[in-house]
C-alpha positions in Angstrom: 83.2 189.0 108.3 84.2 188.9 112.5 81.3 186.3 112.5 82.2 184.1 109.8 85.8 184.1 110.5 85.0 183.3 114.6 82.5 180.3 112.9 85.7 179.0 110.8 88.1 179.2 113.1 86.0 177.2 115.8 86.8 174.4 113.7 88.8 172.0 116.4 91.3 170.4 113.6 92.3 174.3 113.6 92.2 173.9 109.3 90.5 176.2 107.0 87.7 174.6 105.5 89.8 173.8 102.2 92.3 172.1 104.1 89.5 170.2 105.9 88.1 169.0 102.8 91.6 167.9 101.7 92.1 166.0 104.6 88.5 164.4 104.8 89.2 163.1 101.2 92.3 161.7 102.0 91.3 159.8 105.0 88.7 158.6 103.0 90.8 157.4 100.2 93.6 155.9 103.0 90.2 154.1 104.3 89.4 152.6 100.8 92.6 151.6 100.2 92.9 149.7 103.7 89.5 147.8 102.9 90.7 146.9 99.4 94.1 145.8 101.0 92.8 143.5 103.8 90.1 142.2 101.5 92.4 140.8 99.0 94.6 139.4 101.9 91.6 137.9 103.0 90.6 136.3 99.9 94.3 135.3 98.9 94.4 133.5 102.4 90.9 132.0 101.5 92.4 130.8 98.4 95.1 129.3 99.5 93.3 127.2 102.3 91.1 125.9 99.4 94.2 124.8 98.0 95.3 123.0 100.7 92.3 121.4 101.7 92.0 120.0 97.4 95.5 118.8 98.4 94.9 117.1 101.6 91.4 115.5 100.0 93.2 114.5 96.7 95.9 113.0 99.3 93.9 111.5 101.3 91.8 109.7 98.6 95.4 108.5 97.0 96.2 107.2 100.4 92.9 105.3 100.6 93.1 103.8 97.2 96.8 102.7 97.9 95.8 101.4 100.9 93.0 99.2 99.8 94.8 98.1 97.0 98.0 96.5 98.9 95.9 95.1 101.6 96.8 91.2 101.9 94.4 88.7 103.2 96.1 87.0 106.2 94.7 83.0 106.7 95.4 80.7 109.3 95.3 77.6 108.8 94.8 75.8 111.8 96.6 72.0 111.8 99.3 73.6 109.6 100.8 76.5 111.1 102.4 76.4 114.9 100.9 78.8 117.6 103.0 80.3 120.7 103.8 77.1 122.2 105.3 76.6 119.2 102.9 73.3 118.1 101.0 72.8 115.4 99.1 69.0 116.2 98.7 66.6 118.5 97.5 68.1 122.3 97.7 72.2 122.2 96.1 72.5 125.8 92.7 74.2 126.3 93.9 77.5 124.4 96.3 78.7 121.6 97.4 81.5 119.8 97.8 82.2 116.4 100.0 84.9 115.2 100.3 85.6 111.3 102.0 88.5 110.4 101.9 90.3 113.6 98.2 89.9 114.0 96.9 86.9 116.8 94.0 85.2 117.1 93.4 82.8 120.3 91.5 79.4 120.1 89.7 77.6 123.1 88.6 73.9 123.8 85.3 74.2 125.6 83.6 70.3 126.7 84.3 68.0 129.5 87.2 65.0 129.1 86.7 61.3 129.6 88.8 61.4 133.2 86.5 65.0 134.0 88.8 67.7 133.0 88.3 70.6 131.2 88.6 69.6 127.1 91.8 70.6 124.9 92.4 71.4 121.5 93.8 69.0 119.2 95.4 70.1 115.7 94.9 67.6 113.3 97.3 67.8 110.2 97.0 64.5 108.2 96.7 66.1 104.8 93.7 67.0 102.4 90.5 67.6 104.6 91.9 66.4 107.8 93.8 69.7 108.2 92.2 71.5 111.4 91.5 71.9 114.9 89.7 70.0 116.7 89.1 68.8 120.2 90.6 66.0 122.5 87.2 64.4 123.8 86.3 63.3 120.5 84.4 60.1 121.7 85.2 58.4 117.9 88.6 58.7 118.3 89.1 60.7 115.6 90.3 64.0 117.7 87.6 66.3 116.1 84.7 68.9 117.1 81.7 66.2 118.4 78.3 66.4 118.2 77.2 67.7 121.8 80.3 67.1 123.2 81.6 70.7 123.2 82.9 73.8 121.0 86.0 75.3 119.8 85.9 79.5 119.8 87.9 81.9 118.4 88.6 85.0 120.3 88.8 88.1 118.3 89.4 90.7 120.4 93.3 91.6 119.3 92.0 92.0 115.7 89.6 95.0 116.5 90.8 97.7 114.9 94.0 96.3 113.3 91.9 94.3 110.2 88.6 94.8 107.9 85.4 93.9 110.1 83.3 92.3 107.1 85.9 90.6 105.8 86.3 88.1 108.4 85.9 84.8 107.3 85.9 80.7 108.6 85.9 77.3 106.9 85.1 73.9 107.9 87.1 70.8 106.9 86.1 67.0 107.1 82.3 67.0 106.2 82.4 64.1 103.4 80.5 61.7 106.0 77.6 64.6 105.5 78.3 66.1 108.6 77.4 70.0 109.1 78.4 72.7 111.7 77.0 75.7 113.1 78.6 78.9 113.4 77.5 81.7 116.9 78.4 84.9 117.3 78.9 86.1 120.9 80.3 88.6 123.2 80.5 86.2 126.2 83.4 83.3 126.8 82.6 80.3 127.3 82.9 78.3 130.7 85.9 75.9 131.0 85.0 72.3 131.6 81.9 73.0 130.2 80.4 72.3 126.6 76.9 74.7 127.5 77.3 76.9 124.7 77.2 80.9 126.3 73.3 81.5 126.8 73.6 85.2 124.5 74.4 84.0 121.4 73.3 84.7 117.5 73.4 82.0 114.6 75.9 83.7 112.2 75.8 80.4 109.6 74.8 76.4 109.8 76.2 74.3 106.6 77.8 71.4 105.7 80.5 72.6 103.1 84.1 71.8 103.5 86.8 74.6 102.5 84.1 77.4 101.7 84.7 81.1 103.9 81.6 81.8 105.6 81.8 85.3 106.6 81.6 85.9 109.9 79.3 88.9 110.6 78.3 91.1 113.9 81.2 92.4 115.0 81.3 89.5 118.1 84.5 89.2 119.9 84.2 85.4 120.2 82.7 82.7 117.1 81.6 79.4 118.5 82.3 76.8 116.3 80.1 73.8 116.8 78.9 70.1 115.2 75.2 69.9 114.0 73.4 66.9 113.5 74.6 65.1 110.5 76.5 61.7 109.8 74.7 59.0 112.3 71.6 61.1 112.6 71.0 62.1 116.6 74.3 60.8 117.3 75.4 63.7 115.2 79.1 63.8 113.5 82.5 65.7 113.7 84.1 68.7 111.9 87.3 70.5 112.2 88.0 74.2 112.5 90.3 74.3 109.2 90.8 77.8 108.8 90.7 81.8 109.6 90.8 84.6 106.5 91.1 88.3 107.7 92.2 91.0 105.7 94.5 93.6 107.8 93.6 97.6 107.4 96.2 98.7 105.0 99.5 100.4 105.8 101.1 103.3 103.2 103.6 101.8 101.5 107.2 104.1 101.3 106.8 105.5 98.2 102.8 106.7 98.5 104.4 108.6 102.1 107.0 109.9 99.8 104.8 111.6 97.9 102.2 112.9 100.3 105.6 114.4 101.6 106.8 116.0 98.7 103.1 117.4 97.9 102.7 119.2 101.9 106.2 120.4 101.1 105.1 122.2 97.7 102.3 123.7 100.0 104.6 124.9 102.3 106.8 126.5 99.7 103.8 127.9 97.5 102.3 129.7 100.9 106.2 131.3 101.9 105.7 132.8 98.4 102.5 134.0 98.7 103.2 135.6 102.0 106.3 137.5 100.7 104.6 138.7 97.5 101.9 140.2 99.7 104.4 141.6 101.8 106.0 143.2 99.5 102.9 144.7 98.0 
């Protein structure tokens, strides 16, 4: 008996076996319960980020819809409407820009003059297919892009980002003669005074239709514009510039922000209640 008593009570807890048992179990059962406790706060948290990311997806796909749908084309239509000077024909000097609804676009006249000066633009606004830009060394008089005698380009560069790349597009005007133009794609600028087209360049399009988009592909800061061979045979014939069609990146209108408000907002108030339910448990 002196044995088995020295054995129990060299227990360091200091309990009788009994009460060792008793206390064994419960810090099992205070264990369990802990596991059980942070696992369902773990899997309510789970759930509720699943939630919120459903929202945020369903959002964001509302938002992109919206957006497309109330996206506008933008065209500029050179001859007609006035750049910075403002001017809209006659002389515009060897650049312009063009701004429609906040977005600009900048023209250059790139040839040699009669008296050997660097080449302006000319817009041309006479009505029906004489609508345009063209250029001011025209050697027919008639104030238009020349065979050989130079290039209009468009820079591009303060549309990146702020419009839809493959939905860029150009059209010709005054081809009736049988004329036909060539469209480049480059990333260089051309020289002033000089009608030497830049040396890295890529054929985007060559046609002879009047008022058709021809969509400008590449992703090229500048589009040279050019005459081709066409009315008079190697004395070529002339084309204007008529127009630019881009179509800007959409913008949210009030009421799709509204709601995509008002949904982050139920969130919000959904996870409060969550967290003070489980607090309370």
């Amino acid at each position: 008996m002196r044995i088995g008593a020295a054995l129990l009570s060299a227990d360091p807890s200091g309990l009788s076996p009994t009460a060792e048992l008793a206390r064994k179990e419960k810090s099992l059962e205070e264990s369990l319960t802990m596991r059980w406790y942070v696992g369902d706060k773990k899997n309510k948290w789970v759930g509720a980020m699943k939630t919120i990311l459903k929202a945020m997806l369903v959002a964001g796909a509302a938002l992109a819809v919206t957006t497309g749908a109330h996206a506008a084309t933008v065209i500029y239509n050179f001859g007609i409407i006035a750049d910075t000077a403002p001017k809209t024909t006659g002389d515009l000097g060897q650049t312009a820009t063009y701004t429609v609804s906040g977005l600009s676009v900048t023209a250059s006249a790139f040839g040699l003059a009669g008296n050997g000066t660097a080449d302006h633009l000319y817009g041309k606004g006479n009505g029906g297919d004489e609508n345009g830009l063209g250029m001011t060394n025209d050697p027919s008089g008639d104030h238009e892009i020349y065979f050989r005698e130079g290039f209009v380009q468009l820079d591009l560069g303060a549309l990146v980002g702020k419009v839809i790349a493959n939905q860029i597009f150009a059209a010709f005007n005054s081809t009736t003669s049988g004329e036909t133009w060539t469209i480049y794609g480059t990333n260089t600028a051309g020289a002033v005074g000089s009608a030497i087209l830049p040396s890295t360049k890529t054929v985007i399009a060559t046609g002879g239709s009047e008022s058709v988009n021809t969509l400008l592909t590449g992703g090229f800061q500048y589009y040279d514009f050019v005459s081709s061979t066409g009315a008079g045979g190697a004395n070529g014939g002339n084309v204007l510039l008529k127009s630019l069609t881009v179509t800007p990146r959409g913008v949210p209108e009030p009421e799709t922000w509204a709601l995509m408000i008002a949904g982050f907002g139920g969130l919000g108030a959904m996870l409060r209640r969550r967290r003070a339910q489980a607090a309370v448990a």
